[in-house]
C-alpha positions, -999 to 999 in steps of 0.1 A, spaced: -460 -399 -132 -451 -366 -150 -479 -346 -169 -476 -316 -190 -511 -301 -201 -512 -272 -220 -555 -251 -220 -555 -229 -246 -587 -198 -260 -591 -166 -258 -599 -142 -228 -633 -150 -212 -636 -186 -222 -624 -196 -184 -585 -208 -197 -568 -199 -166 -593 -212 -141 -593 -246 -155 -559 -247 -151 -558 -236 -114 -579 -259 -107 -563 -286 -123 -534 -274 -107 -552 -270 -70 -567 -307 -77 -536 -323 -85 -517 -307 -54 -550 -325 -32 -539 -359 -52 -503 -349 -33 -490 -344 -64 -456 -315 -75 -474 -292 -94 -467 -259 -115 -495 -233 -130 -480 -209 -156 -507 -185 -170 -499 -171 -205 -517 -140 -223 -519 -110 -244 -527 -75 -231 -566 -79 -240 -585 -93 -212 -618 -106 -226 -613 -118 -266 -573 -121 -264 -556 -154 -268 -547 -170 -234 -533 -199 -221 -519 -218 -194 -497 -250 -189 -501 -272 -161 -476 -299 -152 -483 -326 -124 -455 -351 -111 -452 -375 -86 -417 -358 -81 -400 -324 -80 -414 -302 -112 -379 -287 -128 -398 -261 -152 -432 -250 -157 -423 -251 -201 -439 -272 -217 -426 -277 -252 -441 -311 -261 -473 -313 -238 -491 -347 -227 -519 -333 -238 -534 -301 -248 -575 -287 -240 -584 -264 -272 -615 -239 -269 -606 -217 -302 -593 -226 -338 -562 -205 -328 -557 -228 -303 -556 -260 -321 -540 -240 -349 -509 -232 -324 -509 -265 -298 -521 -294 -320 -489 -298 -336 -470 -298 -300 -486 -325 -284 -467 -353 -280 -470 -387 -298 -496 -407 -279 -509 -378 -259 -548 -368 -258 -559 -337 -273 -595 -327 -264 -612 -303 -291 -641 -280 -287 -660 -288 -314 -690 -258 -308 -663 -232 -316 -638 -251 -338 -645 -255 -378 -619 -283 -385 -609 -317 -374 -580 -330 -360 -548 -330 -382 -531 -356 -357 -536 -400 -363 -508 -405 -337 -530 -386 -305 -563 -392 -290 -583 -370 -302 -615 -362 -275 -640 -345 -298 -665 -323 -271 -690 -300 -281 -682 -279 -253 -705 -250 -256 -736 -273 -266 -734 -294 -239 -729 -262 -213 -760 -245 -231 -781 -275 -224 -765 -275 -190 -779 -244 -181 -750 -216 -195 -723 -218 -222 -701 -201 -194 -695 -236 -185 -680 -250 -213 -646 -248 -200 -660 -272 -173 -671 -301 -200 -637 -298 -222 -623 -303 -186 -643 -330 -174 -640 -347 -207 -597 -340 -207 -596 -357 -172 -620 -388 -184 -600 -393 -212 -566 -395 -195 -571 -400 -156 -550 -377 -146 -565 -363 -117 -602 -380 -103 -624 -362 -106 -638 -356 -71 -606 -330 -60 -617 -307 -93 -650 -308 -77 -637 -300 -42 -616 -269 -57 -640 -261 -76 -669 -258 -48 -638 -243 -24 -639 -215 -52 -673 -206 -60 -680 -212 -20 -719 -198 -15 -729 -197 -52 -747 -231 -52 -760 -226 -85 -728 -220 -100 -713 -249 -84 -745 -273 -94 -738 -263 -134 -704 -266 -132 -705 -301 -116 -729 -311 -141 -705 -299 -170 -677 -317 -158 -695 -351 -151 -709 -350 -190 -672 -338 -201 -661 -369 -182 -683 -393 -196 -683 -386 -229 -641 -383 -227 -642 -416 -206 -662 -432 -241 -639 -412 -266 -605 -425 -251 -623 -461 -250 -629 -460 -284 -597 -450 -294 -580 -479 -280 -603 -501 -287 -615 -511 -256 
């Protein structure tokens, strides 16, 4: 197994914890992994992004030209990653922030209304958390249960925090679980 993923939005949106704990998860799963965190000078509003890659062997870079798959928050985003995603890789879309639909027949495309569904959840802070959930449904990846056990390890003694974000990434899951199923026809 060797997985490149590339998160990608701006500053604020939670880019770079997603990856770390996609990252933390797949190193649970005994998995090689590498976390390389990409941004602008702007903190909050900038563009961001990370790449993680997991392996069942020794990682030899942390570039990712040609990702596995790519989670987009912002139309930058998909403007800039859509087009690198390899052939037959998943590409999960925030729909709540992103005006335009896939370009790409030859992905699977994982259409989320991130913010909505984190809204209803209880904050759109947690939006991040669905496109996750809905990324890792759609591929298998990682389970589930490690992002929840990094995740919880993080926010240790913010309960609340933890409840919404498990929430988030069990409807991300489900509804990227469906997606994928659809798009293969199963």
């Amino acid at each position: 197994m060797y997985s490149e993923i590339v998160m990608a939005g701006f500053g604020g949106q939670g880019v770079l914890l997603i990856g770390k704990l996609l990252a933390y998860a797949g190193m649970k799963s005994g998995l090689e992994v590498t976390w390389m965190p990409a941004y602008g000078p702007e903190m909050r509003g900038g563009t961001c992004n990370c790449t993680v890659v997991l392996s069942d062997r020794p990682v030899g870079s942390p570039v990712s030209r040609s990702p596995h798959g790519a989670i987009v928050l912002n139309l930058q985003s998909i403007d800039k990653f859509e087009p690198t995603v390899r052939p037959g890789g998943v590409l999960v879309i925030n729909t709540s922030l992103i005006n335009r639909g896939p370009q790409r027949s030859d992905v699977t495309n994982v259409l989320v209304p991130a913010n909505q569904i984190a809204l209803e959840a209880g904050s759109t802070k947690a939006a991040n958390m669905v496109a996750l959930g809905a990324f890792l449904g759609a591929t298998g990846f990682v389970e589930l249960a490690p992002v929840k056990d990094v995740l919880a390890e993080t926010f240790a003694g913010r309960d609340k925090i933890i409840r919404l974000n498990h929430v988030c990434l069990d409807q991300g899951f489900a509804l990227g679980q469906t997606q994928a199923a659809v798009a293969h026809g199963r």
